[in-house]
C-alpha positions in Angstrom: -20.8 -11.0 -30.2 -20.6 -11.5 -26.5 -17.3 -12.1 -26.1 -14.7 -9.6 -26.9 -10.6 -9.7 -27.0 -9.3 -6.6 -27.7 -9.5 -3.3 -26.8 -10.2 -1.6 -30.2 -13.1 -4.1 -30.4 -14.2 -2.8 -26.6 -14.2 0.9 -27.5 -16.0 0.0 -31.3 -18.4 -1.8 -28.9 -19.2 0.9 -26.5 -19.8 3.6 -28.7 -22.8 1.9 -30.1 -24.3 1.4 -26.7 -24.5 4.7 -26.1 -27.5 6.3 -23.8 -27.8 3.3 -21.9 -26.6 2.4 -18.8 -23.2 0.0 -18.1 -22.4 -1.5 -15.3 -18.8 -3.2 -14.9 -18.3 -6.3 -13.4 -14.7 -6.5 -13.2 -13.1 -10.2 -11.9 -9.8 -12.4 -13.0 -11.7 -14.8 -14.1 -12.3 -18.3 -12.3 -15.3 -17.5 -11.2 -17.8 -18.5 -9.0 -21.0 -18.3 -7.6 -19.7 -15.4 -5.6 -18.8 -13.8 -9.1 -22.3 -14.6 -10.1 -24.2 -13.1 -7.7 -22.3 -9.6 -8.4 -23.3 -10.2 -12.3 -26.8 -10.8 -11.3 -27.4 -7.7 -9.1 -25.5 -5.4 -12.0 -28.2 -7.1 -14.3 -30.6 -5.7 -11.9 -29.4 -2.2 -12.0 -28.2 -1.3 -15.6 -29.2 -2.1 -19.1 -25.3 -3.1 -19.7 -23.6 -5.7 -18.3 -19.6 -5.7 -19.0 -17.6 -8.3 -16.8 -14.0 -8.3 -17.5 -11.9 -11.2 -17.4 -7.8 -10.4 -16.8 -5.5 -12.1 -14.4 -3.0 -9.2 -13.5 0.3 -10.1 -13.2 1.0 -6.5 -11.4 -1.5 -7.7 -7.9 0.9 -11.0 -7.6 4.0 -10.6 -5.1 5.2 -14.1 -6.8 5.6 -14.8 -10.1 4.6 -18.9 -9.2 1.0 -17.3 -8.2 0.1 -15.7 -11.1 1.3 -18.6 -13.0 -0.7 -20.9 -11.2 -3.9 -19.0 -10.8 -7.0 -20.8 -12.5 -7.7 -19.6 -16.2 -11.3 -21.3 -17.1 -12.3 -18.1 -20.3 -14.5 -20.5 -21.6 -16.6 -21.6 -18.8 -16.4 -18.2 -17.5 -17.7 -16.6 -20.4 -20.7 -19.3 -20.4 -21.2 -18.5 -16.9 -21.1 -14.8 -17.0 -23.5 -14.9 -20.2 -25.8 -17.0 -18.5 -26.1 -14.4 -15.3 -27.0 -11.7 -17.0 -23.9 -10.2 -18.3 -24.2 -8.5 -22.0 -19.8 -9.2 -23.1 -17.0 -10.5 -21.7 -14.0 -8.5 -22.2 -11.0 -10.7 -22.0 -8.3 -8.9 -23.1 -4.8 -9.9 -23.5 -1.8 -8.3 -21.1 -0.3 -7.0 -24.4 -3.5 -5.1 -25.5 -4.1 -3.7 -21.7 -0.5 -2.6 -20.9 1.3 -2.0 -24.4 4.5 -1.1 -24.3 4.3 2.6 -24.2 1.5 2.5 -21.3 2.7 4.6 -18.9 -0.8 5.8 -16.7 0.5 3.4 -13.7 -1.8 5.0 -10.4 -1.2 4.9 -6.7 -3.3 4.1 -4.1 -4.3 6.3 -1.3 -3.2 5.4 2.5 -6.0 3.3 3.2 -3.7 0.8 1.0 -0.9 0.8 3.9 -2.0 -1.5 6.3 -3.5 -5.3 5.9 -3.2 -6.4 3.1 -0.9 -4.0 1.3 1.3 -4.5 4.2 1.1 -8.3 3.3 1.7 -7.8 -0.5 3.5 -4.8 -1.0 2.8 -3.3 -4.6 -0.7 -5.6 -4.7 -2.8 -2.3 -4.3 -1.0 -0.4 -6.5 -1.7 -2.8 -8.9 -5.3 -3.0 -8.3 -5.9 0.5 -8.6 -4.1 0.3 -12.0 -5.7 -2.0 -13.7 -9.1 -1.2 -11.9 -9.0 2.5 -13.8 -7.8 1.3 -17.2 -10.9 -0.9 -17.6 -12.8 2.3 -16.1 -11.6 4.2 -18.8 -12.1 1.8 -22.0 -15.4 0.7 -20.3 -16.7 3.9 -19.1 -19.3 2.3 -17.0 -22.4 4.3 -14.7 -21.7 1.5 -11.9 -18.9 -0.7 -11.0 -19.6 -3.5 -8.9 -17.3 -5.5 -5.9 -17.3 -8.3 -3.4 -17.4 -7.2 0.1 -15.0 -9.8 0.8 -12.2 -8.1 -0.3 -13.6 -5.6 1.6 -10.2 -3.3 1.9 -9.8 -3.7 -1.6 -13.4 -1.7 -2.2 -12.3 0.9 0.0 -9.0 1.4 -1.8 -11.1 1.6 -5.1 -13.4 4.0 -3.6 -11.1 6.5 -2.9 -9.1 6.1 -6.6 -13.0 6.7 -8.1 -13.6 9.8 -5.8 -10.7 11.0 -7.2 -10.4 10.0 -10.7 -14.0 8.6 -11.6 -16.3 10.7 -9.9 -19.3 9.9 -11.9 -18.8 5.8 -11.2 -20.6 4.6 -8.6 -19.2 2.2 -6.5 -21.4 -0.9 -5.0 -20.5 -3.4 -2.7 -22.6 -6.4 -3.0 -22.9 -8.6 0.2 -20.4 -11.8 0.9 -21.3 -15.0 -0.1 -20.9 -18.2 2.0 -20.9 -21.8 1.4 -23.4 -23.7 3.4 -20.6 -23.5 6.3 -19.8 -19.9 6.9 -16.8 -20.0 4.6 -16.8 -16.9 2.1 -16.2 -18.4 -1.4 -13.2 -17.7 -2.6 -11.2 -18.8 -5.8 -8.9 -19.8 -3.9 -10.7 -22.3 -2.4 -9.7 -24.9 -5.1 -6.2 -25.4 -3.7 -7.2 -26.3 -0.5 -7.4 -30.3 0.3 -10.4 -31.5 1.9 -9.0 -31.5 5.2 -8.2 -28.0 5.2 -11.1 -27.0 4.0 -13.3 -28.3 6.8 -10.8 -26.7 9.3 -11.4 -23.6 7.5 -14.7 -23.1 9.2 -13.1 -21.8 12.2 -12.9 -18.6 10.6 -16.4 -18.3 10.1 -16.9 -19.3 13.2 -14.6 -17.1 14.9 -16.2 -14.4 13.1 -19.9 -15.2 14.0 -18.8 -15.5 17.3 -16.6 -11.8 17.7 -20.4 -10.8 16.4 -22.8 -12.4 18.5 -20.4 -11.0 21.5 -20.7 -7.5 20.1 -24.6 -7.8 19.7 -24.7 -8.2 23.6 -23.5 -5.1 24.0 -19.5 -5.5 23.9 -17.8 -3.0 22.1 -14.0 -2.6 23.8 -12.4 -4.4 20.9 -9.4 -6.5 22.9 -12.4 -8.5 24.3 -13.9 -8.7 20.7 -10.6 -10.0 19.5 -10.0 -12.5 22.3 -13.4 -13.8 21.5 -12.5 -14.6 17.8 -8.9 -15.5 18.9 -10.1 -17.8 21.5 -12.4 -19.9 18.7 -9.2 -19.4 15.7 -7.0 -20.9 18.4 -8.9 -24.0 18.6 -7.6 -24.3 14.8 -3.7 -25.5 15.0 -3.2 -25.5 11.3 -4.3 -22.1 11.1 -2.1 -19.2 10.8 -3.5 -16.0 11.8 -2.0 -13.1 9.8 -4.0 -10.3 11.5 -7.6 -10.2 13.3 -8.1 -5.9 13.7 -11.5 -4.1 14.4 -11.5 -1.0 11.9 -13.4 2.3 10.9 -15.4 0.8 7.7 -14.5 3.8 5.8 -11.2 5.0 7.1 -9.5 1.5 8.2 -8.2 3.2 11.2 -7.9 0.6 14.1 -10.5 1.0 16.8 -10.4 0.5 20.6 -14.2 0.9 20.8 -16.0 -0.5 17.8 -19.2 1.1 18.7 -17.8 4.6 18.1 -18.1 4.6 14.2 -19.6 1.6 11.5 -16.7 -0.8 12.2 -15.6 -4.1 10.6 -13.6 -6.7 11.3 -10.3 -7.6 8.7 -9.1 -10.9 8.6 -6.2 -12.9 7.2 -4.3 -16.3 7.7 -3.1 -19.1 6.3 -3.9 -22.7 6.1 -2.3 -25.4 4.0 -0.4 -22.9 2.5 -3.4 -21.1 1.2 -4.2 -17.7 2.1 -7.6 -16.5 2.9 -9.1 -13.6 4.1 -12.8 -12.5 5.5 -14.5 -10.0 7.4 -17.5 -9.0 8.9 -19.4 -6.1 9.7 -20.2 -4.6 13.1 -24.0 -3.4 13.0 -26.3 -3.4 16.2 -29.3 -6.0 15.0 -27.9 -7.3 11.8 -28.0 -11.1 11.0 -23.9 -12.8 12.6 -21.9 -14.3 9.7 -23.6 -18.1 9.7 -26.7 -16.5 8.2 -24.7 -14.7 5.1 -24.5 -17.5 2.9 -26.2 -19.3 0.0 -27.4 -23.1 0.1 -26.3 -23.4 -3.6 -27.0 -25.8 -6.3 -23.9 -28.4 -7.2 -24.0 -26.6 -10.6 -23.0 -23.4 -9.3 -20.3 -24.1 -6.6 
């Protein structure tokens, strides 16, 4: 059995795969090869692979957006399977929150800003459901995107404090052939829209390649990206800030600590967000992306 729906079945399941090692995958489903290429490298590290399929309703602000968002179990199940991953663990709402569930968490203050300022309650949410699968899955390793790159940080701190013996990994962004970070959400956007989408890449290779010249006061940085996300009239920037990569705190120099760069907006009525890291040497945002086969975009 590689696909399970129920949490009794889950914890009847892990008990026999005791003394080895799990690794979590945990995603809502739709995936892609984004998705993939996290269940790949957990295949590389543990002798488990667990990725968990749940859409949860407590990270939507709107009701329509949970509603609408892509359910594909079958395909993503086939998918996982074929990665690497061991089960799928698709529970219902039902079985994950019953009615008496009451273990609801809150995040620590690196939710405030971004986008828990953008979607009030979405963290909370997160955090929630993110240590309920922890503790029917009790995984070694859990593994996340870096493009929700706030929403690693955020688990982070609920592990240090809850999971200590999880490890957290952040496996690298991955591109399209044009810069942009795949995303589920890319579906909804019409084709238009998603070729003026590049600009964000763009604008986020470009902040970098300023910064690798030696640029670090981060109004310039900004400009730089603003100047290239201006040239975009459809797009609607929620926020461009340069940040401490573990604290979040805004920086006016981003060479004092590891820094990244968080960004949100909106095009076609599709929200998308990206970032990229500020390292002296490393490769600018064009060269972080896969040239993938059709079967796996």
């Amino acid at each position: 059995m590689t696909l399970i729906r129920s949490t009794d079945h889950l914890i009847t399941w892990r008990s026999s795969v005791l003394g080895q090692t799990i690794a979590l995958v945990p995603t809502m489903g739709a995936l892609h090869s984004g998705h993939i290429a996290l269940i790949k490298h957990a295949a590389q590290q543990c002798d488990v692979v667990v990725v968990s399929v749940f859409v949860n309703a407590m990270q939507f602000g709107k009701s329509s957006d949970f509603d609408q968002y892509p359910r594909s179990l079958d395909t993503d199940h086939a998918a996982s399977i074929a990665a690497g991953a061991t089960i799928v663990f698709a529970p219902s709402a039902a079985d994950m929150f019953p009615a008496n569930f009451d273990n609801y968490i809150t995040p620590s203050t690196v939710a405030d800003d971004f986008e828990g300022a953008s979607r009030p309650g979405h963290f909370a949410g997160v955090v929630t459901v993110v240590n309920r699968l922890f503790d029917l899955v009790e995984p070694h390793i859990a593994i996340f995107g870096a493009k929700d790159y706030q929403q690693v940080v955020v688990i982070r701190d609920m592990t240090r404090a809850l999971h200590p013996s999880i490890e957290i990994q952040r496996v690298e962004t991955i591109r399209d052939t044009d810069g942009l970070a795949l995303s589920s959400r890319n579906a909804r956007l019409s084709p238009s829209a998603r070729k003026s989408a590049k600009v964000i890449a763009d604008a986020l290779s470009r902040l970098h390649s300023v910064f690798q010249t030696g640029q670090v006061d981060s109004s310039v940085l900004k400009q730089t990206a603003h100047d290239v996300l201006q040239t975009q009239p459809d797009l609607t920037i929620e926020y461009l800030e340069i940040v401490d990569s573990e604290t979040l705190k805004r920086q006016d120099q981003a060479s004092q600590k590891p820094s990244v760069v968080l960004f949100a907006g909106i095009i076609d009525e599709v929200r998308l967000i990206d970032n990229i890291e500020l390292q002296k040497g490393s490769t600018d945002v064009d060269r972080h992306h896969f040239d993938l086969p059709d079967t796996e975009r």
